[in-house]
mmCIF file as gemmi writes it, N, C-alpha and C atoms, coordinates in Angstrom:
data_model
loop_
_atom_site.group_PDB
_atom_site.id
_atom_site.type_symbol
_atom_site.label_atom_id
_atom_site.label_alt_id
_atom_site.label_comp_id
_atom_site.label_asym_id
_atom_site.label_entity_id
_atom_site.label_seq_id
_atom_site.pdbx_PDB_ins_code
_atom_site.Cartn_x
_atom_site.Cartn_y
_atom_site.Cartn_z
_atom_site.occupancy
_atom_site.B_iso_or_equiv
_atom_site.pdbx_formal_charge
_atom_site.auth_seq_id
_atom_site.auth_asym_id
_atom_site.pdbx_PDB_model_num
ATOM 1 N N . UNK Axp A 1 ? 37.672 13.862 60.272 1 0 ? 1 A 1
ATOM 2 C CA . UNK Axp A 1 ? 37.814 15.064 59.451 1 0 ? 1 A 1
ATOM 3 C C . UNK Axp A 1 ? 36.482 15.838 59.388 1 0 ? 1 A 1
ATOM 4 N N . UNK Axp A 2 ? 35.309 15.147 59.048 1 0 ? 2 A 1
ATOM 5 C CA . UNK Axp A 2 ? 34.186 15.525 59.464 1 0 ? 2 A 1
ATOM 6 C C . UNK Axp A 2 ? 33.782 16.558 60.01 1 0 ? 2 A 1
ATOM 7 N N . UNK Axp A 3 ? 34.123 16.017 61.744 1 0 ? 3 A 1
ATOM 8 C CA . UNK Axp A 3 ? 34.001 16.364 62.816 1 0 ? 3 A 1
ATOM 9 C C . UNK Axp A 3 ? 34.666 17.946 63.146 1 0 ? 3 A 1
ATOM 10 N N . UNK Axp A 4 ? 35.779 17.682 62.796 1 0 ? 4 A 1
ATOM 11 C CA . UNK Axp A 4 ? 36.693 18.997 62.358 1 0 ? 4 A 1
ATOM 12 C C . UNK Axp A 4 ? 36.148 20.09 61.633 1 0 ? 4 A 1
ATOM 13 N N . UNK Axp A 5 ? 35.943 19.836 60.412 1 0 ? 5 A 1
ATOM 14 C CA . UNK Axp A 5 ? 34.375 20.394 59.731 1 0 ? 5 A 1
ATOM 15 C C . UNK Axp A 5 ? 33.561 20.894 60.686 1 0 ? 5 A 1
ATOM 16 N N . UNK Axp A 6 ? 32.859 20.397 60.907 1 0 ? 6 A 1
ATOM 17 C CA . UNK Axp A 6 ? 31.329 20.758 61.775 1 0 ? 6 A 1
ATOM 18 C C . UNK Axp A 6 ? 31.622 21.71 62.585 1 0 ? 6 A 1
ATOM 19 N N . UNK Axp A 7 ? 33.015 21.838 63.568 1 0 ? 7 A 1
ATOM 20 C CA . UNK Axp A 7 ? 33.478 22.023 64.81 1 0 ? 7 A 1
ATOM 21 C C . UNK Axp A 7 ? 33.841 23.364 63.767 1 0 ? 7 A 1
ATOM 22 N N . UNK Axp A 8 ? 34.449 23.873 62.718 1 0 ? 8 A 1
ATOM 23 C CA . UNK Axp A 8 ? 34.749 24.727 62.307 1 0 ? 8 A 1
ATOM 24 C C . UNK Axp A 8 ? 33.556 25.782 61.578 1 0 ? 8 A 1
ATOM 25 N N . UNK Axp A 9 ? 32.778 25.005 61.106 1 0 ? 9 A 1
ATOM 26 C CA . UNK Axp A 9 ? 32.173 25.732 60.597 1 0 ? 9 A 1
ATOM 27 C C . UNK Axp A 9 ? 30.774 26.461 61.893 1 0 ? 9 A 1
ATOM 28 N N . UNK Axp A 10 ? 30.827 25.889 62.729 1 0 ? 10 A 1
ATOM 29 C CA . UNK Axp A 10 ? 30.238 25.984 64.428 1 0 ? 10 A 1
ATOM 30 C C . UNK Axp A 10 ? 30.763 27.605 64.513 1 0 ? 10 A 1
ATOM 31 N N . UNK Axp A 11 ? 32.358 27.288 64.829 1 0 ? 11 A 1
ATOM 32 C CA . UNK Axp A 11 ? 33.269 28.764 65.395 1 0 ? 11 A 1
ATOM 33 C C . UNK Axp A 11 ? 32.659 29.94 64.923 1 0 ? 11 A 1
ATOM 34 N N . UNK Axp A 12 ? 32.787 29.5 63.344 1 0 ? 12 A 1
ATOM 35 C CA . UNK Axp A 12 ? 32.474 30.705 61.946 1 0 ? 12 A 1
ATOM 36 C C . UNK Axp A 12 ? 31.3 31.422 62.635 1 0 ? 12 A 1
ATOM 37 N N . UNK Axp A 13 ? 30.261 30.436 62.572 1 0 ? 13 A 1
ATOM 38 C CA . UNK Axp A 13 ? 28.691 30.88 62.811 1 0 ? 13 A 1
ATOM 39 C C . UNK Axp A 13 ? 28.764 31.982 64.375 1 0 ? 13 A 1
ATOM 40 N N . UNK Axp A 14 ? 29.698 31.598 65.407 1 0 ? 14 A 1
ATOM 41 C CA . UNK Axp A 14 ? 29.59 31.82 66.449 1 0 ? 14 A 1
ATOM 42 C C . UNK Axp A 14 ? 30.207 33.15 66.545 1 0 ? 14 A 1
ATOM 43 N N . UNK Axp A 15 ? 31.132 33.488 65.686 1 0 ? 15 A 1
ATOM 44 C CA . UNK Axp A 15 ? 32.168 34.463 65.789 1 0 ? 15 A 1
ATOM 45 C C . UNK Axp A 15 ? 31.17 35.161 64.655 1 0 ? 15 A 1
ATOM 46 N N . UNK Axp A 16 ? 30.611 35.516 63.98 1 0 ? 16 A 1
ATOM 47 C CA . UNK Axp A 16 ? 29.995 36.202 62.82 1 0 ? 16 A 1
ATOM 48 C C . UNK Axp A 16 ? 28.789 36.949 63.592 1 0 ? 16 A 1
ATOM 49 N N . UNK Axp A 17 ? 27.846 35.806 64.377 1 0 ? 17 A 1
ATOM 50 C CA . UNK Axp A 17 ? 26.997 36.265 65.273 1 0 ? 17 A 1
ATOM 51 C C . UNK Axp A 17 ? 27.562 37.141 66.372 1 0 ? 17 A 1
ATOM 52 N N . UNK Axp A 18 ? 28.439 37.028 66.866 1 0 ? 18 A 1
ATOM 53 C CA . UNK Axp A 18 ? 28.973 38.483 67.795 1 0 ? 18 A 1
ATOM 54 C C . UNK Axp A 18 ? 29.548 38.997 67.183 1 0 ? 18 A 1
ATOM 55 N N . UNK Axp A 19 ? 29.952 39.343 66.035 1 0 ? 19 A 1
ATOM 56 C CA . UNK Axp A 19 ? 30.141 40.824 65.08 1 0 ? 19 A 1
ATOM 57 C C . UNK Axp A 19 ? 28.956 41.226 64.896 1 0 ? 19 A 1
ATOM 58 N N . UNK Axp A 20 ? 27.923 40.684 64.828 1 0 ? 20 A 1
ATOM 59 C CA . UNK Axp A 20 ? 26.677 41.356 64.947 1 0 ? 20 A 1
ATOM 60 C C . UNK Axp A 20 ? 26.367 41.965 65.823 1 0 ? 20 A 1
ATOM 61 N N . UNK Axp A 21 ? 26.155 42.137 66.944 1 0 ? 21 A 1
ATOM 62 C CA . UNK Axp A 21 ? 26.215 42.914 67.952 1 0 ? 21 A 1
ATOM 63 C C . UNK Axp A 21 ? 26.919 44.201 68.05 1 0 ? 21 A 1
ATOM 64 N N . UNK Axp A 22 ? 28.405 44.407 67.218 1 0 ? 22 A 1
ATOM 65 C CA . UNK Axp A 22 ? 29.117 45.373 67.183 1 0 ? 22 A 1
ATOM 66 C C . UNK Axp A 22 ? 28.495 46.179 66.033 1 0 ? 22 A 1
ATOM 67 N N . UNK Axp A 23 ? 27.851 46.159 65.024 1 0 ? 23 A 1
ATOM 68 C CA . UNK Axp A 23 ? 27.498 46.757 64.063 1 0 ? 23 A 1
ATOM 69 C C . UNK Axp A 23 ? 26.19 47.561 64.143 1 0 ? 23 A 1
ATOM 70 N N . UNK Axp A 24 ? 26.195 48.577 63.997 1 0 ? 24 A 1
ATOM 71 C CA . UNK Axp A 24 ? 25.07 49.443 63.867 1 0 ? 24 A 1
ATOM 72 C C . UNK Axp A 24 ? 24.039 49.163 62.739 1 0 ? 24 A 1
ATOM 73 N N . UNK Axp A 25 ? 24.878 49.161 61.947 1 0 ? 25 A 1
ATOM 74 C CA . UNK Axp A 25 ? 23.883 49.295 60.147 1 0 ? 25 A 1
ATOM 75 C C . UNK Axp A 25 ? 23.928 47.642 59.813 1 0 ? 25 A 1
ATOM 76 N N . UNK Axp A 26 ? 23.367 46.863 59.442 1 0 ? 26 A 1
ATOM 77 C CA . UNK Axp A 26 ? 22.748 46.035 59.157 1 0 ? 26 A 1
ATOM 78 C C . UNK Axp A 26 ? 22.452 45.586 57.599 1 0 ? 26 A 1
ATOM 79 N N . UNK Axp A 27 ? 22.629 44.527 56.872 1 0 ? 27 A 1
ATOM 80 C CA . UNK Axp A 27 ? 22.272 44.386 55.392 1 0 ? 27 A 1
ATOM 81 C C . UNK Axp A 27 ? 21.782 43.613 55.723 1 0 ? 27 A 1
ATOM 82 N N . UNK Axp A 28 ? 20.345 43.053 54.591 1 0 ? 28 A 1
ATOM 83 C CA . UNK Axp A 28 ? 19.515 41.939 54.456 1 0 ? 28 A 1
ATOM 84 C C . UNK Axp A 28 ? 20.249 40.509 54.894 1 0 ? 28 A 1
ATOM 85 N N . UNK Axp A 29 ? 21.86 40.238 54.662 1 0 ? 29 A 1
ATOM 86 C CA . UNK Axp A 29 ? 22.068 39.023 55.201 1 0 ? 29 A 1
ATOM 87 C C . UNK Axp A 29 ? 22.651 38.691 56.977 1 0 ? 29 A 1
ATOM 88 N N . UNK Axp A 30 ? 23.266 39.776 56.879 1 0 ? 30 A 1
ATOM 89 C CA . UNK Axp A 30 ? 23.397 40.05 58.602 1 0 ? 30 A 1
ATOM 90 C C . UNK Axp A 30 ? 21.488 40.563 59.468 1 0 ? 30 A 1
ATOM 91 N N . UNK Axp A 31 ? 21.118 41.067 58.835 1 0 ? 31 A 1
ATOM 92 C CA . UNK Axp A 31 ? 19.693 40.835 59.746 1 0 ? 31 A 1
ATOM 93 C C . UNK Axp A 31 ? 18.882 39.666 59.969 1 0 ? 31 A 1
ATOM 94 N N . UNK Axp A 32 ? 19.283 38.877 58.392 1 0 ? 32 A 1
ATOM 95 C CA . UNK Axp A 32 ? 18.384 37.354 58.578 1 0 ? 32 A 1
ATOM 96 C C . UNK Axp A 32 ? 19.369 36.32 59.801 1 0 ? 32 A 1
ATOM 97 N N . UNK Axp A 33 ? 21.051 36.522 59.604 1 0 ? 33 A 1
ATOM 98 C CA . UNK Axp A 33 ? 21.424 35.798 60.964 1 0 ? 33 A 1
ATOM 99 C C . UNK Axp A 33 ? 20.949 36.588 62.063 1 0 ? 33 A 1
ATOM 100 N N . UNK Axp A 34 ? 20.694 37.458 62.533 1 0 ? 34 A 1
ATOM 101 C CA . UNK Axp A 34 ? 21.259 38.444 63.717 1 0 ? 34 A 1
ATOM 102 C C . UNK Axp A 34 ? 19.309 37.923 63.931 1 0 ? 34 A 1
ATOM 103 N N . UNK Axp A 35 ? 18.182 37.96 62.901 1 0 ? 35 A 1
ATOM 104 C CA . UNK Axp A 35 ? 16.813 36.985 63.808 1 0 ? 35 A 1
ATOM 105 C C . UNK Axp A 35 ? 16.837 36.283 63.495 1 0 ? 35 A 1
ATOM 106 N N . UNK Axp A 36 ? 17.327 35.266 62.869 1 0 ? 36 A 1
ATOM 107 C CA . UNK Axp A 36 ? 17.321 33.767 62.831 1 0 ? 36 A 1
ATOM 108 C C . UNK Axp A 36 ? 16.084 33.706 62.192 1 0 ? 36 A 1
ATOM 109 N N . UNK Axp A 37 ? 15.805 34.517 61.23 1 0 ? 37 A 1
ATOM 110 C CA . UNK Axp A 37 ? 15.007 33.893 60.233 1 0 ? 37 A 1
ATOM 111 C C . UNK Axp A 37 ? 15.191 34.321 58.744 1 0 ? 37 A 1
ATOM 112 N N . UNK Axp A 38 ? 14.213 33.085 57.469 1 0 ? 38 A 1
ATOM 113 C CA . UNK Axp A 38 ? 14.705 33.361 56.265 1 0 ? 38 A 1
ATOM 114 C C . UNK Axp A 38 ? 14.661 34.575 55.557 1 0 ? 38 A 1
ATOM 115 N N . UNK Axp A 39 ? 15.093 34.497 54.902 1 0 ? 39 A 1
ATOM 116 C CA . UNK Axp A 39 ? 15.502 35.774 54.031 1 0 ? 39 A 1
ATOM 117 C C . UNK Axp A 39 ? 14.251 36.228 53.251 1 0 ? 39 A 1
ATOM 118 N N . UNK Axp A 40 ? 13.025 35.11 52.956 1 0 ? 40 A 1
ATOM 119 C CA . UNK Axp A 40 ? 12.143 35.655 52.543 1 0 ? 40 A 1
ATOM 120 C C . UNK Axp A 40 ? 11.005 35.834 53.255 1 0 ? 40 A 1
ATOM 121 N N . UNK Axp A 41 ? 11.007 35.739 55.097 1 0 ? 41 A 1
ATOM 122 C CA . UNK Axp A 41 ? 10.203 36.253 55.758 1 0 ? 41 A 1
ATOM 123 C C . UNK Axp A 41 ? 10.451 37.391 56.322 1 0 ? 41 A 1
ATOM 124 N N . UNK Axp A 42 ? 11.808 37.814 55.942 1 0 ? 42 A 1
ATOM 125 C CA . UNK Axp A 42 ? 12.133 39.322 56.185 1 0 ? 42 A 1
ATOM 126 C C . UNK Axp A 42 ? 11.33 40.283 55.396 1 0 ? 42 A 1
ATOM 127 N N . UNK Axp A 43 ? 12.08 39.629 54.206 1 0 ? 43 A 1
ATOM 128 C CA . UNK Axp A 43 ? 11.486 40.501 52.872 1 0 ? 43 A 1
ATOM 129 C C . UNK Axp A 43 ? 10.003 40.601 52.986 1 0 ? 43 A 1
ATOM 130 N N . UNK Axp A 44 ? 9.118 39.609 53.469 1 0 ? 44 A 1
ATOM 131 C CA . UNK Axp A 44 ? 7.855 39.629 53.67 1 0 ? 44 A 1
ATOM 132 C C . UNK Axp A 44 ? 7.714 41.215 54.768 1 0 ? 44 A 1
ATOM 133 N N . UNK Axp A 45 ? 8.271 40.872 56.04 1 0 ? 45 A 1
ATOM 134 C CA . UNK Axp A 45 ? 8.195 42.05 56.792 1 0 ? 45 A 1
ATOM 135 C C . UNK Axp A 45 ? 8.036 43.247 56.431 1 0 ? 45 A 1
ATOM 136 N N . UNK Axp A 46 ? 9.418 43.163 55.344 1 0 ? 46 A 1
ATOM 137 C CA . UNK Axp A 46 ? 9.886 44.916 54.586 1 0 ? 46 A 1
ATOM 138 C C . UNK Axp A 46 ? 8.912 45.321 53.785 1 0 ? 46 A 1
ATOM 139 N N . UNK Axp A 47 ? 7.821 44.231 52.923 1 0 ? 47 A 1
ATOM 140 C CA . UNK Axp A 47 ? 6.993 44.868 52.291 1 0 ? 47 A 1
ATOM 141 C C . UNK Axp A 47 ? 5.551 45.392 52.635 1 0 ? 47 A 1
ATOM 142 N N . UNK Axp A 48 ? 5.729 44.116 54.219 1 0 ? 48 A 1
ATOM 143 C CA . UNK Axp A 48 ? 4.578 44.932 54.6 1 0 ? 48 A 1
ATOM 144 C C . UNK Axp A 48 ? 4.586 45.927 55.634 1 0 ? 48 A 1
ATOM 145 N N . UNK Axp A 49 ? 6.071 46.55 55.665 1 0 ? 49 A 1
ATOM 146 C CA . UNK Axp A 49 ? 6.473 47.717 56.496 1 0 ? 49 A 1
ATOM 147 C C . UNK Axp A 49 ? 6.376 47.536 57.891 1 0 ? 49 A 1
ATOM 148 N N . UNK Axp A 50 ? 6.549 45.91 58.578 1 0 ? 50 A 1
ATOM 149 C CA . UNK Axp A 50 ? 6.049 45.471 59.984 1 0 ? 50 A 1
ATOM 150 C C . UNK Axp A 50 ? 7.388 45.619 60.3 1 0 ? 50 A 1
ATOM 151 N N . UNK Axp A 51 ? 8.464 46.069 59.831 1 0 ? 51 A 1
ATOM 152 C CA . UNK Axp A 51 ? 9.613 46.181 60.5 1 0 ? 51 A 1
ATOM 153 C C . UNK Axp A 51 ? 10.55 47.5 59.905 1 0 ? 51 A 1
ATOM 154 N N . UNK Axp A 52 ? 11.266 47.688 61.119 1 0 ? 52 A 1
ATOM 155 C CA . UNK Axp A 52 ? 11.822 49.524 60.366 1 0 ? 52 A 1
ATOM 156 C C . UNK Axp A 52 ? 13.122 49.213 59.552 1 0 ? 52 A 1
ATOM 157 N N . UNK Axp A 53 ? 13.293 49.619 58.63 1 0 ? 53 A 1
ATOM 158 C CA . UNK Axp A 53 ? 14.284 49.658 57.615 1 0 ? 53 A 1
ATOM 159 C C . UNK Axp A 53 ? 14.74 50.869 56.817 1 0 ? 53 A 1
ATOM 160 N N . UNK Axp A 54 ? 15.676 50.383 55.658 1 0 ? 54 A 1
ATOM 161 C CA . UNK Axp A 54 ? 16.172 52.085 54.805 1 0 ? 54 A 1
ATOM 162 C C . UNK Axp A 54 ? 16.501 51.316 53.863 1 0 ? 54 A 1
ATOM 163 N N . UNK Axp A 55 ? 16.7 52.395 52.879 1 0 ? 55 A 1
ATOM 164 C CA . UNK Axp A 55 ? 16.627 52.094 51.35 1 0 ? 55 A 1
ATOM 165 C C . UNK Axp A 55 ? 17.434 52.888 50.655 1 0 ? 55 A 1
ATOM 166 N N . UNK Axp A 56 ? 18.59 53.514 51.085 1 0 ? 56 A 1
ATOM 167 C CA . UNK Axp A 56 ? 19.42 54.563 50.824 1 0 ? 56 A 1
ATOM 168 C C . UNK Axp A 56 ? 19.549 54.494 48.718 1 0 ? 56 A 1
ATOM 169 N N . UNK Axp A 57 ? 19.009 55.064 48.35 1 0 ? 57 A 1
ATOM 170 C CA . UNK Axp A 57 ? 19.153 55.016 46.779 1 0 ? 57 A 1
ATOM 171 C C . UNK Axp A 57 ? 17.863 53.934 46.171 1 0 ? 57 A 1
ATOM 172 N N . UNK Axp A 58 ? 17.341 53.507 47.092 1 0 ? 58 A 1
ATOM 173 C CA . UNK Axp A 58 ? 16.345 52.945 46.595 1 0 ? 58 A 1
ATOM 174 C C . UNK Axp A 58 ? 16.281 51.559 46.415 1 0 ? 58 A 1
ATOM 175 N N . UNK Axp A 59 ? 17.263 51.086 46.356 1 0 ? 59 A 1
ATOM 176 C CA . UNK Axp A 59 ? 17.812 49.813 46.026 1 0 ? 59 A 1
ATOM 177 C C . UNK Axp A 59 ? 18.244 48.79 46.872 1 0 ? 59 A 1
ATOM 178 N N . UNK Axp A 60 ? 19.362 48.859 47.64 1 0 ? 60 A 1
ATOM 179 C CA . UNK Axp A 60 ? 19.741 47.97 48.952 1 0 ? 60 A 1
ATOM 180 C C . UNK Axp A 60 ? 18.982 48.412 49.911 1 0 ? 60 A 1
ATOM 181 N N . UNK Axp A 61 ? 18.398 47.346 50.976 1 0 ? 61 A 1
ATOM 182 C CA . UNK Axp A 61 ? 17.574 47.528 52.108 1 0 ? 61 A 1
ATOM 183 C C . UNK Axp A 61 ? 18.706 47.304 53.472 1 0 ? 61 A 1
ATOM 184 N N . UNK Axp A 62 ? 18.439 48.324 54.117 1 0 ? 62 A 1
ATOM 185 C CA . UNK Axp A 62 ? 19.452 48.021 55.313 1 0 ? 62 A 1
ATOM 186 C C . UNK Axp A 62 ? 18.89 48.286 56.647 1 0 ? 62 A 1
ATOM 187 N N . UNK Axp A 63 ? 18.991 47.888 57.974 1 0 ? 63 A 1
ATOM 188 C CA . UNK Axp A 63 ? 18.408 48.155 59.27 1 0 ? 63 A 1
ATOM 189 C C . UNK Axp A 63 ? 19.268 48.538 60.164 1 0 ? 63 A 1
ATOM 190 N N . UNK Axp A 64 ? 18.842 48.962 60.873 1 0 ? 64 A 1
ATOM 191 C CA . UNK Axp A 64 ? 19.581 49.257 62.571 1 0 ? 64 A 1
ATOM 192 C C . UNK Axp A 64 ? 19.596 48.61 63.483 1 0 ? 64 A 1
ATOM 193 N N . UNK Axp A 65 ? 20.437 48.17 63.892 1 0 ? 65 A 1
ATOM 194 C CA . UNK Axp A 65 ? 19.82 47.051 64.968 1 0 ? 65 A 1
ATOM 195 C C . UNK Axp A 65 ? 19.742 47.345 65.917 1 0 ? 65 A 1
ATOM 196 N N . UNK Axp A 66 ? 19.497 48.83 66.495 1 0 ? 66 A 1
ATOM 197 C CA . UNK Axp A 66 ? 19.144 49.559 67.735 1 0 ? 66 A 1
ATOM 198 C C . UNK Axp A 66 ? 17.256 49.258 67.692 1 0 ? 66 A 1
ATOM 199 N N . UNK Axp A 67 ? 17.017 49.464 66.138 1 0 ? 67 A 1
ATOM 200 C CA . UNK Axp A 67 ? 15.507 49.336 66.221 1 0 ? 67 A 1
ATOM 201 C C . UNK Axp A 67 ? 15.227 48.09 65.932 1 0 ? 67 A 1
ATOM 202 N N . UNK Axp A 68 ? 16.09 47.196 65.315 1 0 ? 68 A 1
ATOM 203 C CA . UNK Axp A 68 ? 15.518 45.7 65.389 1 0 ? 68 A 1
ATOM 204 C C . UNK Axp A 68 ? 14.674 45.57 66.918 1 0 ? 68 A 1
ATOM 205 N N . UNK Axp A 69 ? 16.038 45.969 67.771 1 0 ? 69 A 1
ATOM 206 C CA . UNK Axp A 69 ? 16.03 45.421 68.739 1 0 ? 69 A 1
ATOM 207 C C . UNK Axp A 69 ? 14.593 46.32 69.493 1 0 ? 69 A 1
ATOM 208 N N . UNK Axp A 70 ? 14.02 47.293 69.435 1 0 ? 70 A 1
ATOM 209 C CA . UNK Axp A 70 ? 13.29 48.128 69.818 1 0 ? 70 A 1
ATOM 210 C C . UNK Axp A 70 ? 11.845 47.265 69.068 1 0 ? 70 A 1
ATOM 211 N N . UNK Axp A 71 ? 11.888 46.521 67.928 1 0 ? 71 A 1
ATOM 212 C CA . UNK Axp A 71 ? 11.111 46.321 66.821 1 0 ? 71 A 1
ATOM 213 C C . UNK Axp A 71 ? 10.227 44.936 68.224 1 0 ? 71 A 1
ATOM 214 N N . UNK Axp A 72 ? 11.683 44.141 68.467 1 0 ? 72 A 1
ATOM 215 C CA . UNK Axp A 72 ? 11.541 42.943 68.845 1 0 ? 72 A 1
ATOM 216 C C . UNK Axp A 72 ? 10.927 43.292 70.346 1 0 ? 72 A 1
ATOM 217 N N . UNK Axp A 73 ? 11.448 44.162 70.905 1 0 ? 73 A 1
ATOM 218 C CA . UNK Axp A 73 ? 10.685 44.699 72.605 1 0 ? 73 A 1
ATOM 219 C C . UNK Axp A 73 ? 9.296 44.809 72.675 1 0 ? 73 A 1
ATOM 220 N N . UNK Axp A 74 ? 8.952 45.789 71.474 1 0 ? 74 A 1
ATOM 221 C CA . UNK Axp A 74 ? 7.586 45.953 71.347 1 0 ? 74 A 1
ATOM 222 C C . UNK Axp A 74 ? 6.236 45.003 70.382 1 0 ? 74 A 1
ATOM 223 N N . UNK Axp A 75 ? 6.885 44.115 70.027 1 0 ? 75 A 1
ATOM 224 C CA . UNK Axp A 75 ? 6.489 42.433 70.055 1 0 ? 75 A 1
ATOM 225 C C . UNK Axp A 75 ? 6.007 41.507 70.946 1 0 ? 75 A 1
ATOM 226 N N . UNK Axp A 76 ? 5.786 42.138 72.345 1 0 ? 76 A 1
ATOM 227 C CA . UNK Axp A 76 ? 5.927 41.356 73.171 1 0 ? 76 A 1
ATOM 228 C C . UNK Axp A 76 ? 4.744 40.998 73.969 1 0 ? 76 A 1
ATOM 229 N N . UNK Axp A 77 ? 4.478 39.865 73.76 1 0 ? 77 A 1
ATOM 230 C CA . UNK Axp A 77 ? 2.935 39.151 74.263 1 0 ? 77 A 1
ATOM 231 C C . UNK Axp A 77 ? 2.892 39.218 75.597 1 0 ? 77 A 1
ATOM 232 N N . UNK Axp A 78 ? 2.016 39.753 76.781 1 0 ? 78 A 1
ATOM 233 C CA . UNK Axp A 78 ? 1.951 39.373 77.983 1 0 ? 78 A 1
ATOM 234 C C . UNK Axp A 78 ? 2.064 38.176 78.367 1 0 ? 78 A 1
ATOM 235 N N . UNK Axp A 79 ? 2.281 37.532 79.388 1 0 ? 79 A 1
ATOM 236 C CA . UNK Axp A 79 ? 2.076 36.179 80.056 1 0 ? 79 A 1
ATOM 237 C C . UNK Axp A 79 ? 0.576 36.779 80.456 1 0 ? 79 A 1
ATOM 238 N N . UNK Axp A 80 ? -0.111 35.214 80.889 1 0 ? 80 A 1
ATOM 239 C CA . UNK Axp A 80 ? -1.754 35.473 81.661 1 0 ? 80 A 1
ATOM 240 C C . UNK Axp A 80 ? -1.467 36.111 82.839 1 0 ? 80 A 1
ATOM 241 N N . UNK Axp A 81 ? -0.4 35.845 83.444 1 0 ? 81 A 1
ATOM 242 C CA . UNK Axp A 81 ? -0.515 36.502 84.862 1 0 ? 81 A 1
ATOM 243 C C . UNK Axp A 81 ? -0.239 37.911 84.782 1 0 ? 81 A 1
ATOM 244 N N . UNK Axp A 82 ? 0.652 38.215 83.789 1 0 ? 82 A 1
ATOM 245 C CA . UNK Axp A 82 ? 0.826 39.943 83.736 1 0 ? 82 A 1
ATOM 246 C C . UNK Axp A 82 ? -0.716 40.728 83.343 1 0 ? 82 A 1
ATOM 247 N N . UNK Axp A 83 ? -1.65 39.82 82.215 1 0 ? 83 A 1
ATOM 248 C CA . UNK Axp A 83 ? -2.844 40.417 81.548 1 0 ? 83 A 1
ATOM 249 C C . UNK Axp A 83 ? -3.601 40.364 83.087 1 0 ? 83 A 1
ATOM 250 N N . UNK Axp A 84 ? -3.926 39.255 83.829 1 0 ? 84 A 1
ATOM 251 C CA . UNK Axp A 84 ? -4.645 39.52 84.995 1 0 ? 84 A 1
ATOM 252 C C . UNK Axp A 84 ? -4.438 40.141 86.248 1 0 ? 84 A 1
ATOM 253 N N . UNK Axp A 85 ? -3.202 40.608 86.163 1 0 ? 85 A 1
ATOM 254 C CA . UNK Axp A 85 ? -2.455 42.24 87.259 1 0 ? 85 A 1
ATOM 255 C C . UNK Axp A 85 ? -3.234 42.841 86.589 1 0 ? 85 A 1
ATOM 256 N N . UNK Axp A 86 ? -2.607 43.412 84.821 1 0 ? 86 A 1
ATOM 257 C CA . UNK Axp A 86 ? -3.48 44.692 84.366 1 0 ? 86 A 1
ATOM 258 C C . UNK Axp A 86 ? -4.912 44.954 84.628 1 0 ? 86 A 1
ATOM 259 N N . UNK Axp A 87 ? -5.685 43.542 84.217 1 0 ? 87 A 1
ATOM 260 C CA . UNK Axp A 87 ? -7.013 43.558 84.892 1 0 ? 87 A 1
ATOM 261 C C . UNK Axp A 87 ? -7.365 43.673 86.873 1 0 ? 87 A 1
ATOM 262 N N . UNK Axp A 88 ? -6.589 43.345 87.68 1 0 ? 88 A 1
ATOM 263 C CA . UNK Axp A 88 ? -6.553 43.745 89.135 1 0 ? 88 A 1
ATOM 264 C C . UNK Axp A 88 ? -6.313 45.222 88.859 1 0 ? 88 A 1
ATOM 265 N N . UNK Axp A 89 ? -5.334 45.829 88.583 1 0 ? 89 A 1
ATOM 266 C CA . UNK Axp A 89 ? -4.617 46.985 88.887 1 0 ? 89 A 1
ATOM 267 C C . UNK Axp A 89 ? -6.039 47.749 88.209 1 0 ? 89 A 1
ATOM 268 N N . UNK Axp A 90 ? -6.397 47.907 87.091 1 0 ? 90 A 1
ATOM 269 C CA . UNK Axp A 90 ? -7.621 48.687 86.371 1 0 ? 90 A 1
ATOM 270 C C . UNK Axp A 90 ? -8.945 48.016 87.371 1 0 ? 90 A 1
ATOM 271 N N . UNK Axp A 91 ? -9.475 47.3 87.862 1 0 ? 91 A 1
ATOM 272 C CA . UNK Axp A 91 ? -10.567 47.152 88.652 1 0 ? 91 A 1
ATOM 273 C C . UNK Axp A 91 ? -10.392 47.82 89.765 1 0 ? 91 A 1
ATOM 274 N N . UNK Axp A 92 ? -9.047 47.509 90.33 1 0 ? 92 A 1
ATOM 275 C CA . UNK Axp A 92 ? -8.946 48.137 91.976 1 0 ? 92 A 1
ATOM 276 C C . UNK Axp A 92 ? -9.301 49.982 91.73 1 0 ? 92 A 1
ATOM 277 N N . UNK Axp A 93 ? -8.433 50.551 90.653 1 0 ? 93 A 1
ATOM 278 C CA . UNK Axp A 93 ? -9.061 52.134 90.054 1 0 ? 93 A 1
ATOM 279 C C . UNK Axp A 93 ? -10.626 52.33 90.51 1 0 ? 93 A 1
ATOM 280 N N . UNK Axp A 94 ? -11.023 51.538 89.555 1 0 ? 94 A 1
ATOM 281 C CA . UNK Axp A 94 ? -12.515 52.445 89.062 1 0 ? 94 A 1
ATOM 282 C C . UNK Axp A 94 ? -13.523 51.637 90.532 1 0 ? 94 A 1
ATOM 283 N N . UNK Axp A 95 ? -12.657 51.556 91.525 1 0 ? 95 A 1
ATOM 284 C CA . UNK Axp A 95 ? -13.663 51.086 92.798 1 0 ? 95 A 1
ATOM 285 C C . UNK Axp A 95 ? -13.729 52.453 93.25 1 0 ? 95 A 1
């Protein structure tokens, strides 16, 4: 019965996470599944404005997940080998 359990509550998670994808507008609990993180390192984010959000009335915080996703692109650490192209590509220039 358990097992049944687990296996169900699995689906839920799985099927909730691709309604995420279909949704444009975003609330504080669909953004904490949709990055897989807690609810109060979001809130950390929102206050220190490191992530784009809205506040329609001042009160509920809501996102886009066109710019999550834009948020999360431009997050993005080089590998060493990409930083040492940039450094080839800028030396080979100024020869």
């Amino acid at each position: 019965m358990e097992f049944i359990q687990n296996e169900i509550k699995e689906l839920k998670k799985l099927l909730l996470e691709g309604n995420l994808c279909n949704k444009e507008i975003l609330s504080v609990e669909d953004a904490v599944v949709y990055l897989q993180i807690s609810k109060s390192y979001l809130y950390k984010l929102t206050s220190k404005r490191q992530i784009p959000f809205y506040t329609p009335g001042g009160k509920k915080i809501y996102f886009k997940r066109t710019e999550i996703d834009q948020w999360i692109y431009d997050s993005k650490i080089e590998s060493i080998s990409e930083a040492q192209d940039d450094v080839e590509r800028y030396l080979s220039r100024t020869k």
